[in-house]
C-alpha positions as CSV (number, residue, x, y, z in Angstrom):
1,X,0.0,0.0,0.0
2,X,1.2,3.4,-0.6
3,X,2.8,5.6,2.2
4,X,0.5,7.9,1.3
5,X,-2.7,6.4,1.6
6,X,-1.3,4.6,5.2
7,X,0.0,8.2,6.9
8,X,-2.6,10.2,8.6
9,X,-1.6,13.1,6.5
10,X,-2.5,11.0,3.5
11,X,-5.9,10.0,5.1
12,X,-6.3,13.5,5.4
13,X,-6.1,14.3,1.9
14,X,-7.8,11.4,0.4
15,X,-10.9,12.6,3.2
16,X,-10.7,15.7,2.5
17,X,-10.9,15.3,-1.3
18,X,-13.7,12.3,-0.9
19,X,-16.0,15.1,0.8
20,X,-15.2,18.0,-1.6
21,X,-16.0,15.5,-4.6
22,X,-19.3,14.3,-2.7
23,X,-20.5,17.9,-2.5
24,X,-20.0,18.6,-5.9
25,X,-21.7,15.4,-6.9
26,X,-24.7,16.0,-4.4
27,X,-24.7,19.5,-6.1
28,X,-24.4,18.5,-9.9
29,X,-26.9,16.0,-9.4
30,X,-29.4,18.0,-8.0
31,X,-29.2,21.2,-10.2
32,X,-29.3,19.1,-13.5
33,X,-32.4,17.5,-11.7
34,X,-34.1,21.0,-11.4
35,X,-33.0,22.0,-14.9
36,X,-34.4,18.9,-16.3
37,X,-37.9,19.0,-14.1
38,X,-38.0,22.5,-14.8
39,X,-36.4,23.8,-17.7
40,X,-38.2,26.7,-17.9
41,X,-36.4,29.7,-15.6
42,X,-39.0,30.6,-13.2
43,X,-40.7,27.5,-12.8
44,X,-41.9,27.5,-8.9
45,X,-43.3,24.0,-7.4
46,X,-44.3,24.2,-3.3
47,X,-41.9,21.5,-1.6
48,X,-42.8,22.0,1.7
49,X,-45.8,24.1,2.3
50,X,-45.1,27.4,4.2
51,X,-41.2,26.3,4.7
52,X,-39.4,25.9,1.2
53,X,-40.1,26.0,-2.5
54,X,-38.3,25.2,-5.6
55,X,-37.8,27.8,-7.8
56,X,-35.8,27.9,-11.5
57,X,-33.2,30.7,-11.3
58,X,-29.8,31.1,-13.0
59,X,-27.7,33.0,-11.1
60,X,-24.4,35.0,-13.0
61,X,-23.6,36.7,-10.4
62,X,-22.5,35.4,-6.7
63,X,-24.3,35.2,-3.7
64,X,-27.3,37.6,-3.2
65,X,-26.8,38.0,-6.9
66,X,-23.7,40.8,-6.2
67,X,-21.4,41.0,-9.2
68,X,-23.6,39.8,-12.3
69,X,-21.6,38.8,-15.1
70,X,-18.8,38.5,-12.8
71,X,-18.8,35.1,-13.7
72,X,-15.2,34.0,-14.6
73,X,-13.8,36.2,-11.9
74,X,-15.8,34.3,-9.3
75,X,-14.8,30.7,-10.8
76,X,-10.9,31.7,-10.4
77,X,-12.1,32.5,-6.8
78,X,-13.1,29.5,-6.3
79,X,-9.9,27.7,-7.8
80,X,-7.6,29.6,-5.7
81,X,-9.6,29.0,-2.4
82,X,-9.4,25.0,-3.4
83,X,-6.0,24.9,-4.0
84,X,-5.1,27.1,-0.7
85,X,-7.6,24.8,1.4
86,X,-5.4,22.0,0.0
87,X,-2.0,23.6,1.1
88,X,-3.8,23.8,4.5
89,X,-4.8,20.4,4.7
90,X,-1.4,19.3,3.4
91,X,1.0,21.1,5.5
92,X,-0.9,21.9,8.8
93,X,-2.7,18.3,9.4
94,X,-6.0,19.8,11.2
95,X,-8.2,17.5,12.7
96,X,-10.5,15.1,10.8
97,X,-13.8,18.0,12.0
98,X,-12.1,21.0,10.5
99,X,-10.6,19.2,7.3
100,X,-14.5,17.6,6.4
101,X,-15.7,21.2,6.6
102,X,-13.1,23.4,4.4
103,X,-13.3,20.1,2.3
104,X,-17.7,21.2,1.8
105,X,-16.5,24.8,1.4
106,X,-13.8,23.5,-1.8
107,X,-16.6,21.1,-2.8
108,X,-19.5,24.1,-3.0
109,X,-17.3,26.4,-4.4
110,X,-16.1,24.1,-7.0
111,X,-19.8,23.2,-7.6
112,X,-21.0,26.7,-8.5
113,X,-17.4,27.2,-10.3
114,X,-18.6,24.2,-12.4
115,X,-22.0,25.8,-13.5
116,X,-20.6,29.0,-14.1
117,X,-17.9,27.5,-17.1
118,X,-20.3,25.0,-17.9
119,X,-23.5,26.9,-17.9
120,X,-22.3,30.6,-17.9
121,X,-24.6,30.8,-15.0
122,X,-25.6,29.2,-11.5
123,X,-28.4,27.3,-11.0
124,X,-30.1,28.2,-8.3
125,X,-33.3,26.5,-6.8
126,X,-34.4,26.8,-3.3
127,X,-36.2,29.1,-2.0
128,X,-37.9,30.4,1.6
129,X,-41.5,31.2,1.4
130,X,-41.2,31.4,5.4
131,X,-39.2,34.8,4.8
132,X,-37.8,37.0,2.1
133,X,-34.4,35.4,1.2
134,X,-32.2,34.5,-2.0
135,X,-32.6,31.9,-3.7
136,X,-29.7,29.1,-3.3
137,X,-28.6,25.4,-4.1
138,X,-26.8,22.9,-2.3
139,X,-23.2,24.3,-2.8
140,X,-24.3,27.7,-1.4
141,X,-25.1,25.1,1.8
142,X,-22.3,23.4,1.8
143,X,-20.2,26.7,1.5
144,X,-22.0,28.4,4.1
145,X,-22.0,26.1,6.6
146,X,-18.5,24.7,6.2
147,X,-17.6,28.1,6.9
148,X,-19.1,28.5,10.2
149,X,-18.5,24.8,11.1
150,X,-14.9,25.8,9.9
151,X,-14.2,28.8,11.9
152,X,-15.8,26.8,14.9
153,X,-13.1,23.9,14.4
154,X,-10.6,26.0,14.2
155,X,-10.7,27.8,17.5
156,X,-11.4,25.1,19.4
157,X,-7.9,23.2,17.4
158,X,-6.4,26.5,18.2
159,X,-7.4,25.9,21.7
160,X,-6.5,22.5,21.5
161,X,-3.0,22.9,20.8
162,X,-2.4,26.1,23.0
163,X,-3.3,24.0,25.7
164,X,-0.9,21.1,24.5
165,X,-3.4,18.6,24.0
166,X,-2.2,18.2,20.3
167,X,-4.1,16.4,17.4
């Protein structure tokens, strides 16, 4: 077996890639489900009455639709954040919590990144009918919370290790 698949470092990066790649399938799948169901941009379908709805949108711009046409500028983003996510996996070893959730972060950004070079635009499908809120897909999930869930990992690792309780 290779040294790198038996050293926890290696674990590490075989995880962290298995996550990121699961997110973008979970996303890919899903959009090109809602673009085949729905082809039509605006299509709206109640999915869970008085709590979520699906609703066609292609997004060119980012979050909250801020920089429309912005579109390559925003997939080189997400690029350099993958490959700087990587170095941090690689050469600081975090702990197995904190490497799943920068992994969903790579994984959602690469998701979108794929529909905007793919698509020109991202799909975007769920929306609140609780409260007025963008509409989003999976890798907007994935990103958002593996950033919280990230920042929380880290301080307590931070924590971890300034009290010498290591890895």
């Amino acid at each position: 077996m290779s040294p790198l698949v038996t050293s926890r470092r290696g674990s590490r990066i075989i995880l962290f890639w298995l996550f990121a790649g699961l997110v973008v399938l979970i996303d890919q799948a899903t959009k090109e489900a809602v673009r085949y169901v729905s082809p039509q941009v605006g299509f709206m379908r109640v999915l869970i009455p008085g709590l979520i709805d699906l609703v066609h949108v292609e997004n060119t711009g980012a979050a909250f639709s801020i920089g429309e046409g912005a579109g390559p500028l925003f997939a080189l983003l997400a690029l350099v954040v993958a490959c700087a996510a990587f170095v941090f996996v690689c050469t600081q070893e975090p702990p197995l919590p904190l490497t799943i959730s920068i992994a969903c972060v790579v994984g959602g950004g690469l998701g979108n990144m794929f529909d905007r070079l793919m698509q020109g635009s991202v799909t975007d499908f769920l929306a609140t009918s609780f409260m007025d809120f963008p509409v989003f897909n999976v890798a907007d999930i994935a990103v958002t919370c593996g950033i919280a869930l990230s920042f929380l990992f880290y301080i307590l690792w931070e924590r971890r290790e300034a009290d010498g309780v290591g890895r």
